[in-house]
C-alpha positions in Angstrom: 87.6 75.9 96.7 87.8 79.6 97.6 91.4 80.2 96.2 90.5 78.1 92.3 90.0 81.3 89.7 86.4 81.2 88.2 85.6 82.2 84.6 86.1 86.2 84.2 87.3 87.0 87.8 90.7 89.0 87.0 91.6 88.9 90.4 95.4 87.7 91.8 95.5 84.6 93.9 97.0 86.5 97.1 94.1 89.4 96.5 91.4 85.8 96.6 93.2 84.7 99.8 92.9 88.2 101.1 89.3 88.5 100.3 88.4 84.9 101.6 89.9 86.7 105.3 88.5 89.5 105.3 84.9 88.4 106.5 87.0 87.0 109.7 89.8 89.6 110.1 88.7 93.0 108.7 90.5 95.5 107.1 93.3 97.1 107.7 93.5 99.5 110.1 94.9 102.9 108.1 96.0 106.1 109.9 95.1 109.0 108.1 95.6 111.6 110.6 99.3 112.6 111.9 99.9 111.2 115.4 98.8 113.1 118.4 101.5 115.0 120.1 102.7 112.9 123.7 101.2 114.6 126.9 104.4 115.6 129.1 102.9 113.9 131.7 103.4 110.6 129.6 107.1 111.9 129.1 107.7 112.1 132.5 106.2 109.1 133.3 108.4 107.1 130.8 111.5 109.1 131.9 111.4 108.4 135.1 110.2 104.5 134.6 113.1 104.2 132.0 115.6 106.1 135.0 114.5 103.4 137.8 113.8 99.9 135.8 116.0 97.5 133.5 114.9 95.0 130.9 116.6 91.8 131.5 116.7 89.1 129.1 116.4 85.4 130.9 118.1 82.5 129.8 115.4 81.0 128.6 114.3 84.2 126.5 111.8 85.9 128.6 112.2 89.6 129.4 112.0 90.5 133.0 111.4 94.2 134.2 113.5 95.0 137.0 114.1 97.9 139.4 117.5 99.1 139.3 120.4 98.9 142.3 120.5 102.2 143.9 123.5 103.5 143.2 
């Protein structure tokens, strides 16, 4: 079994199990550089779909997007 320690293998059982994944999952994925700054066309955007659209939850849990009453 992958997770049983072997003779002189110093390793942790979670950092086994995290080795046995990694073949399947890869790496994690580790920023390094600070975030790009947002385009104001893409604040814009986002102001204006946050001004005109509501989230609404349904009674059975699902979130809905929905235009907004005109006022």
């Amino acid at each position: 079994m992958i997770w049983r320690k072997r003779p002189g293998d110093h390793r942790t059982w979670g950092m086994r199990v995290t080795e046995a994944f990694l073949p399947f999952m890869g790496p994690a994925s580790i920023r390094r550089t600070p975030p790009r700054e947002i385009r104001p066309e893409a604040r814009a955007r986002d102001a204006e779909l946050r001004r005109t659209l509501d989230r609404v939850t349904g009674p059975d849990g699902r979130t809905y997007v929905v235009e907004r009453p005109a006022d």
